[in-house]
VOFIBA-786296 format. One record per atom (N, C-alpha, C, O): residue in three letters; x, y negated, z negated. Coordinates in steps of 0.02 Angstrom, whole numbers, plus 50000, padded with zeros to 5 digits. Example, Ala and Ser with C-alpha at 12.3 -4.5 7.8 and 13.67 -1.06 7.14 Angstrom:
REM residues 2
Ala506605028449610Ala506155022549610Ala506605016549610Ala507125016649577Ser506425011249646Ser506845005349643Ser506454999849606Ser506704994349598
REM end
This chain:
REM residues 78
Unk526285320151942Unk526455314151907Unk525955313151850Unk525345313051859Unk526255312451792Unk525755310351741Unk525655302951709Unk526055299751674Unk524895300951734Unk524745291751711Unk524685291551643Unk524265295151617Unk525025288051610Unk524745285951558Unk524115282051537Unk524075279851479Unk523595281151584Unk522935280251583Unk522505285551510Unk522545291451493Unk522315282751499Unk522045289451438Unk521685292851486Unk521865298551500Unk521105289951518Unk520825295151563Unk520825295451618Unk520365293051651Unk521265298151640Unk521625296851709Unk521285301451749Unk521375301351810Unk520775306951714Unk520555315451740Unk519645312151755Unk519215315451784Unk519565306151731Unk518875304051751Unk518805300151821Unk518275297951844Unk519455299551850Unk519495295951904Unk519145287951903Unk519225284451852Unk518805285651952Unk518375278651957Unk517855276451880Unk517705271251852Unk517725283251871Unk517125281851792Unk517415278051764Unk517285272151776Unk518015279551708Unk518305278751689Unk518615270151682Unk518655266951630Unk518805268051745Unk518755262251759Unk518395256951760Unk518575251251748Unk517675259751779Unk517115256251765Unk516985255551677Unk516895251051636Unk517025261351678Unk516925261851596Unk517175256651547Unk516855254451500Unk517885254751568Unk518275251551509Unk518125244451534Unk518125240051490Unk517945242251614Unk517675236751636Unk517085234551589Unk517035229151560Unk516655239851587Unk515815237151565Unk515945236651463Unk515575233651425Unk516505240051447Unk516755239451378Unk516925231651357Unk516645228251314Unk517465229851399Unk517795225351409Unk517355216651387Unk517425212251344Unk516835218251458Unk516405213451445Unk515815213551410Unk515345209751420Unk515825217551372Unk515285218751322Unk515625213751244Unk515365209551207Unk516185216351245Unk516655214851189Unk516495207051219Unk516045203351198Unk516825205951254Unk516885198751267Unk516435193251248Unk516555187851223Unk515735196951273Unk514885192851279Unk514815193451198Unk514485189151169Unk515035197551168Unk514895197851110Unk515115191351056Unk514795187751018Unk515935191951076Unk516265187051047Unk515975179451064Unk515835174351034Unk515965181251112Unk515605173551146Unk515055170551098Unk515115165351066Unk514505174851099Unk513975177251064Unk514005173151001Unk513695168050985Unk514525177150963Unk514735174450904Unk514925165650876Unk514735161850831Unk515395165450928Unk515825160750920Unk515165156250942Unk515025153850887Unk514755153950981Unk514425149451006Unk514115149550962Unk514145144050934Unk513645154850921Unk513095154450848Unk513515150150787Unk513315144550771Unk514065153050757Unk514215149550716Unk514565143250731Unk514425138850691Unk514995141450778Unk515315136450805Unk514845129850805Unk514945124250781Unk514225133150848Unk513605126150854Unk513175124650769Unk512655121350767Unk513445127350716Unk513165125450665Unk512395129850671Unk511995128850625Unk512255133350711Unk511425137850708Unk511345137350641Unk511845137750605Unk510715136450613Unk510535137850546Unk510165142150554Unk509935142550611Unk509945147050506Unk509325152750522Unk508625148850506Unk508095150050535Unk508755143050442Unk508075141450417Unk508255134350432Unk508575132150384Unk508185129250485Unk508385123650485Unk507675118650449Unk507685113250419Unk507215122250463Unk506495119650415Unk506785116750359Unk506755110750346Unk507135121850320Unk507315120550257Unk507635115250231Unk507545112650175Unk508005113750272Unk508645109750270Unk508015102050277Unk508105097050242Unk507615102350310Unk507315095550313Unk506665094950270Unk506325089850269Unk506535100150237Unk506105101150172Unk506435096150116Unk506185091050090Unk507195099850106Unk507405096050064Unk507565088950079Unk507405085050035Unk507865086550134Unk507895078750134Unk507165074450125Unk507085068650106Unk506825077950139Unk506075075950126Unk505935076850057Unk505475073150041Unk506085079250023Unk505975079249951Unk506605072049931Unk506495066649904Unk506985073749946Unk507525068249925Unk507305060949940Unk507375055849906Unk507055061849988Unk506785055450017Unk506155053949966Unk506255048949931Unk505585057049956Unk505265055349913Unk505415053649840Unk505135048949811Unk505985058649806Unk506035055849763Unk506375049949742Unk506295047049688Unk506815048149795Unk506945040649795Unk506475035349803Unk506485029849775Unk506065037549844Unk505465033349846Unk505205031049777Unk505135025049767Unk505065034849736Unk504685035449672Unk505045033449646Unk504745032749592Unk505825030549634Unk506255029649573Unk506455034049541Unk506625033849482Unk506475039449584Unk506545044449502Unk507545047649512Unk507855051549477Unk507765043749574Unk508355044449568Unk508695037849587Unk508315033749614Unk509445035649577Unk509665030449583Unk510075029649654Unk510215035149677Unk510345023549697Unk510175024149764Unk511085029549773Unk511295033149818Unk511365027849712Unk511955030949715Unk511935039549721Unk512165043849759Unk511685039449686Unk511255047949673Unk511015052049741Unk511265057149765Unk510475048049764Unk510225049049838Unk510755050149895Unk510785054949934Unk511235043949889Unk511835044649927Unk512305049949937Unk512525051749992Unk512435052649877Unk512805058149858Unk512485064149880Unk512805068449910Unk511825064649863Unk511455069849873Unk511435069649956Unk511655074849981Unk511245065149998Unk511075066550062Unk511695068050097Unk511715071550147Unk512245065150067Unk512965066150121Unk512905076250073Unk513265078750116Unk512805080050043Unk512935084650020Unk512275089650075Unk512395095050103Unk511795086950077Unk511375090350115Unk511395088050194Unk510945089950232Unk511825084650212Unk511955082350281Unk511425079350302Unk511485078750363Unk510785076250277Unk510425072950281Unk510455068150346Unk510985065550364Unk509785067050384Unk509995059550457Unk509805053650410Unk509845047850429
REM end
């Protein structure tokens, strides 16, 4: 009888094989989807460098509160 298994001549390996494939793929995707999904930033420092600059320069006057506004909803600012 011939399986259409591709490797039907590796017996149990084989099985395991495409098992430990399987969930590799999977953990991976997972992997993925949870990093970008949760918003991960690589440099999140950064991101609060700049609201800190924004923040100061409002402080100083040197932008208007409309300006600031715009700017912080653009940098997602708290």
């Amino acid at each position: 009888m011939v399986f259409f298994w591709p490797f039907w001549w590796y017996g149990q390996y084989a099985l395991w094989s495409l098992v430990w494939d399987l969930a590799g793929i999977i953990l991976f995707v997972v992997f993925l989807y949870l990093f970008f999904h949760n918003g991960v930033r690589l440099y999140p420092h950064r991101q609060n460098e700049a609201c800190e600059i924004l923040k100061r320069r409002y402080a100083a006057g040197e932008i208007s509160k409309e300006e600031y506004e715009e700017i912080k909803r653009d940098l997602n600012c708290k």
